[in-house]
Phi, psi and omega in degrees: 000331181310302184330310218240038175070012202229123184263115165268044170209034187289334180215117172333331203243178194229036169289134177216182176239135147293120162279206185255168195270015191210122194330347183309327180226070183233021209250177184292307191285335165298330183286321177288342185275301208299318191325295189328296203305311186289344165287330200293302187274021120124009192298163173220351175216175187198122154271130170235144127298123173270130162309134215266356176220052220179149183244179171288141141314131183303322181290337154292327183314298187274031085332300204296310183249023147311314170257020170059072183231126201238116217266140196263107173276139183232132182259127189270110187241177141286105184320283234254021170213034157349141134294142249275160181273346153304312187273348168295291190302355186280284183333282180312329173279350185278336178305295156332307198290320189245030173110353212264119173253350165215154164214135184251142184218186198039024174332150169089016212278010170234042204232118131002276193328316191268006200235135139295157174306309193322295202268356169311304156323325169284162202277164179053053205268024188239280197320289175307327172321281186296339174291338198286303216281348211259336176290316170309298180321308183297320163324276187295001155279356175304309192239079147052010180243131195281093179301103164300131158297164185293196202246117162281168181245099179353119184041010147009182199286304133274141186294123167332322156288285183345304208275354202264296193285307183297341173294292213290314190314303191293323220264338179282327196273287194251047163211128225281180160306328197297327203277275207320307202276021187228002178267169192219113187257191205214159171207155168258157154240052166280129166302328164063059156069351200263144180273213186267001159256022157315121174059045172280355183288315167117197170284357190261330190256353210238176203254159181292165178271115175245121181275151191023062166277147165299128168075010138237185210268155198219175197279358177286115175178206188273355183250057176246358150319317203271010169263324156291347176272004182290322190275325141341290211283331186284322199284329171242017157063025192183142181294162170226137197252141170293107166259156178259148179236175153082326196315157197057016177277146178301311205218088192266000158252012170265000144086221178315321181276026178323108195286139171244121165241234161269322177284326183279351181272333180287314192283326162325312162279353191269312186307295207285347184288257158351287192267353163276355162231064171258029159212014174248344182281124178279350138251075163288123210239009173242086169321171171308328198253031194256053193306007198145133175232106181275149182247116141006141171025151169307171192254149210236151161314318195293307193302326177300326180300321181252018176242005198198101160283339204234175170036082199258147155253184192330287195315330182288306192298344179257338171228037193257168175277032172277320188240051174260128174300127174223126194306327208255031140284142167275313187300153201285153151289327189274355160283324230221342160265346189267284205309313186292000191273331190307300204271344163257191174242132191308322233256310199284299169319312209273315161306305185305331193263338181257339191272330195286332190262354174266351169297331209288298196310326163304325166262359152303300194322309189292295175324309156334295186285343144346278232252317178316349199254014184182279183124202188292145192260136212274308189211125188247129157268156183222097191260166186267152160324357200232351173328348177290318197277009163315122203272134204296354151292349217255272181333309174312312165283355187277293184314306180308315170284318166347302216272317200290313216262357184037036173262136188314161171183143196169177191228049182316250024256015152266343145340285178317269208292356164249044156245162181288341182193133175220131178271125202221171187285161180283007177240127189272339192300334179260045188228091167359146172279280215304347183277305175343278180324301193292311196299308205288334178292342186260016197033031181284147184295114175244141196213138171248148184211136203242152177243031152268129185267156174351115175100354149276000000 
């Protein structure tokens, strides 16, 4: 990996996020709210999704590693339907071009789903995969980019492990050492409702993963790396290193609607807790070949709070409620902006202020084409960013209300705040805390409406 410039050991720690899944917030003012947060908790790497007909913007990209944050693009292709290796190495070289040292595609490859029916069905469905995935692959060592093996789906349609183990065999077979010692594989770290020292022993310690048995116990949760890397190290005769994904989703069948409760909200900080003093713990429970563990969702004011005690910034410290006027307090606001002024550097605040007045201006401008196009809006549905993967009945129910309820609808959010009453889906996981927070400061009328119909 070194050969392509790229050191995973370039920063000691091995926290990372998923970012959202939609072209949308690749934009400046998202980058200026996420950066803080993503400093805050100590990140070093970030899944970014590539626009499925669309590139990452050059400019997010170098903000991301302006702060030495170092972004894994996962490409959404098709197995059985790839773009042509020409327009793939086009692609790969642009990646190259603006800093992007590794990308992962064909995800799922044991998944139906990710397949035509035709060819899911034909015989030597391992075999065929890896001749596929191995062209691509070669592509991006050409133009100097490291191909993540894809991401399997935890116990999946075909079992994983199978699918794990019949991979690295063909990959032993018809690919030389120089193809092993450059690969780099994936795993999830969904919990699957379990908490995080579920199956912490490993396969050495655990009763075998028997597929799709009913009622037993199986290899799924956040320590399901260490059953790929055992089946890695017997099939290629060597540890391999791992990024983990997915870690702290809750639910891995519950797709966009990840239930969040109390207990998945615990564990989820239990997780972020673990890796962030994950090179100072002398039992340290994240190995070494363990390159990077991305968490679930973005990092939240609440989840910062209770995961990251120390080096809080400007940007948090300024609109956080430590210097929020509050009654049941004595001290004064203007005592308490005297003390943070105290407490920082003057040279850095005056930075925050000049970044805080190009936001402002930027949501006059949006209020302007606003309000030119009307004035305020009686009732906004405020659909979430990820409604693309909404399955076209969902969508359908959506449309439906839109059209009875006669409302505006979009996923606007200055929209959002200058209507009188806003419709939002009943699972808040899919809405940002900021929006939330901006709507309820704004007294707008919020109504949750559910896409489950009666009788589910």
């Amino acid at each position: 990996m070194e050969a392509y410039g790229f050191s995973a050991n370039r920063k000691s720690k091995k926290l990372g996020f998923h970012y959202y899944k939609d072209a949308g917030h690749f934009d400046d003012p998202s980058l200026d709210y996420w950066l803080p947060k993503l400093q805050a908790s100590g990140t070093s790497w970030l899944v970014v999704y590539a626009p499925e007909n669309g590139e990452i913007p050059e400019n997010f990209i170098n903000r991301l590693r302006d702060v030495r944050i170092e972004p894994v693009v996962v490409l959404n292709y098709s197995i059985s339907e790839p773009p042509s290796q020409q327009i793939f190495r086009q692609r790969m070289a642009y990646y190259h071009s603006i800093g992007i040292h590794m990308v992962q595609f064909f995800n799922r490859p044991n998944m139906k789903s990710s397949w035509n029916a035709e060819d899911w069905v034909k015989p030597g469905l391992v075999t065929r995969f890896i001749r596929r995935y191995a062209d691509y692959a070669a592509a991006c060592v050409q133009e100097k980019v490291i191909p993540l093996f894809p991401l399997l789906e935890p116990g999946g349609d075909y079992w994983d492990l199978a699918f794990l183990r019949s991979s690295a065999k063909q990959i032993r077979k018809e690919y030389s050492d120089a193809v092993i010692s450059n690969l780099v594989f994936s795993a999830s770290g969904c919990l699957y409702r379990h908490a995080i020292e579920w199956n912490e022993a490993g396969p050495a310690g655990c009763p075998p993963a028997v597929p799709y048995a009913e009622g037993q116990v199986d290899h799924r949760g956040f320590y399901l790396f260490q059953w790929y890397q055992d089946i890695l190290k017997k099939e290629l005769g060597k540890s391999v290193p791992l990024l983990l994904m997915n870690a702290g989703m809750w639910d891995g069948n519950a797709g966009i609607f990840d239930v969040v409760t109390r207990d998945s909200k615990q564990q989820y900080l239990n997780i972020l807790n673990l890796l962030q003093d994950v090179t100072q713990k002398a039992d340290n429970k994240i190995p070494p070949y363990i390159l990077s563990c991305c968490v679930y969702k973005l990092p939240t004011t609440e989840t910062l709070s209770a995961s990251v005690p120390v080096g809080k910034n400007a940007a948090d410290s300024v609109f956080s409620a430590d210097i929020s006027i509050n009654t049941d307090v004595k001290v004064s606001f203007s005592e308490k902006f005297l003390q943070f002024l105290k407490s920082i550097n003057l040279k850095n605040f005056f930075e925050l202020l000049k970044k805080v007045g190009t936001k402002l201006a930027s949501s006059i401008n949006n209020a302007a084409r606003f309000l030119s196009r009307g004035g305020s809006l009686k009732e906004y549905f405020l659909l979430p960013e990820v409604n693309s993967l909404f399955t076209e009945e969902q969508m359908n129910t959506i449309r439906q209300y839109i059209k009875i309820h006669k409302c505006a609808s979009g996923n606007d959010l200055n929209e959002a705040l200058a209507s009188k009453n806003v419709i939002m889906l009943d699972d808040q996981a899919l809405y940002p805390a900021y929006m939330l927070r901006q709507l309820r400061d704004r007294n707008c009328a919020v109504h949750m409406v559910s896409l489950q119909t009666q009788g589910d």
